[in-house]
C-alpha positions, 0 to 999 in steps of 0.5 A, a space after each residue: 444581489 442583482 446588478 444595478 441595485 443600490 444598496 447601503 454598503 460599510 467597510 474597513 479597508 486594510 494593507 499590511 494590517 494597517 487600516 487606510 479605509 473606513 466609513 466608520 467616523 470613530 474608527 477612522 479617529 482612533 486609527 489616525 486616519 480621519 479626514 474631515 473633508 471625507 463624508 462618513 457613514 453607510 455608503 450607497 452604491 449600484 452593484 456591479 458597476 464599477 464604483 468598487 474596485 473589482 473585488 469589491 464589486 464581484 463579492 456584491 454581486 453574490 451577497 445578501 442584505 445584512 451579510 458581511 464578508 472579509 476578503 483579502 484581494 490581489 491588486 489585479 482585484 484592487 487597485 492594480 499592479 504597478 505601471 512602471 509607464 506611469 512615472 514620469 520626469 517632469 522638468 522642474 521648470 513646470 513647477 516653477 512656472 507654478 510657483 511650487 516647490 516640488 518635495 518627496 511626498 507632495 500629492 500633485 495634479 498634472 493634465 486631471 492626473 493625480 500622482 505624487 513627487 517619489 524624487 527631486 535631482 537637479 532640475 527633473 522631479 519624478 512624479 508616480 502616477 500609480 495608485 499608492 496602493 497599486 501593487 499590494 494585496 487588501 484586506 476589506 470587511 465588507 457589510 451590505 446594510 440594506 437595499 435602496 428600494 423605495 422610490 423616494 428614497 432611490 431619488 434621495 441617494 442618487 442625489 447623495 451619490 452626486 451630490 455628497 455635501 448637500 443635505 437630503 433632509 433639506 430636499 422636497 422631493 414629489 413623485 407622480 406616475 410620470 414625473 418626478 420634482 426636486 427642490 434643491 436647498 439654496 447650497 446646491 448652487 455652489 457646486 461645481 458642475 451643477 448642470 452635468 450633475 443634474 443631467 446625471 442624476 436625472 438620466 439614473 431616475 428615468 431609467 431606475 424609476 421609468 419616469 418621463 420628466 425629471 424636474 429640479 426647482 432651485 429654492 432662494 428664500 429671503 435672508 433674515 437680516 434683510 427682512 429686518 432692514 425693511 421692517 
């Protein structure tokens, strides 16, 4: 598979021979694992790029469309070996200053890193910065659906790449030789970041579609209880 391609990838992804990863929404259900926050499906990813974990990503670049593979991967291939530097004494004042009540378990932020509390002593809480999974070897089953190659549709999931809760079907899209024209739903202003998504996104379509102008047109439409105040 050539490197930069987008292509519509499903996996499950297995520790200890218990799942803790999947794009399949059933499956998650039956596991225990379902997130409804999580968007499930077929996932589109640019091959070779870092959106994977390294194995993942190496075993794209030797795939075919419609091949599926199992490959059992080191952590140096996953998600890495554990960094003991990564947990922290964190004083449990900072907590406080929170109002948060630090316990073993609680995913936690500090400075846009994420780790969760491993220990409560006194006044110090120990907080791993690892990765949960960092250390232990995976299991994934790894399928290429197809290829992105359309250019309607390499508009369309880049946009789902950056913008995964908004609704494509409710996307007007119109591509010319040199340009290209979105019209973004009413939704889309509620994103956080909407302007560095854009640029984003616009930056992926003139390189991937050698266009000139990327333009994004955000749609308002009149709401139907304000039409029925007027009549």
């Amino acid at each position: 598979m050539e490197e930069g391609k987008l292509v519509k990838i499903t996996y499950n992804g297995y520790v200890n021979g218990k799942l803790f990863d999947t794009t399949d929404e059933e499956m998650a259900k039956k596991e225990g694992i379902y997130n409804p926050m999580m968007v499930y499906g077929p996932v589109t990813v640019s091959v070779g790029s870092g959106m994977l974990v390294p194995g993942l990503d190496e075993a794209l670049l030797e795939m075919e469309v419609g091949e599926e593979r199992e490959l059992e991967l080191t952590p140096e291939k996953a998600f890495g070996k554990r960094d003991p530097s990564k947990v922290k004494i964190v004083s449990i004042k900072e907590f406080k200053k929170h109002k948060v009540n630090p316990v073993v378990g609680m995913p936690i932020t500090i400075d846009g890193n994420a780790g969760k509390v491993a220990s409560v002593n006194g006044g110090r809480v120990l907080v791993d910065f690892n990765h949960e999974l960092a250390g232990k070897p995976v299991k994934y089953v790894l399928k290429v659906e197809e290829a992105v190659e359309e250019p309607e549709e390499i508009v369309k999931e880049l946009i789902k790449l950056y913008m995964p809760r908004l609704n494509t079907d409710d996307l007007k899209i119109k591509l010319t030789k040199n340009t290209a024209t979105i019209n973004l739903p009413e939704s889309a202003v509620f994103m956080n970041n909407l302007q560095m998504v854009k640029m984003a996104v616009a930056n992926e379509i003139i390189k991937r579609l050698d266009v000139e102008k990327v333009s994004f047109v955000d749609t308002f439409l009149k709401k139907k209880e304000e039409s029925k105040k007027e009549e």
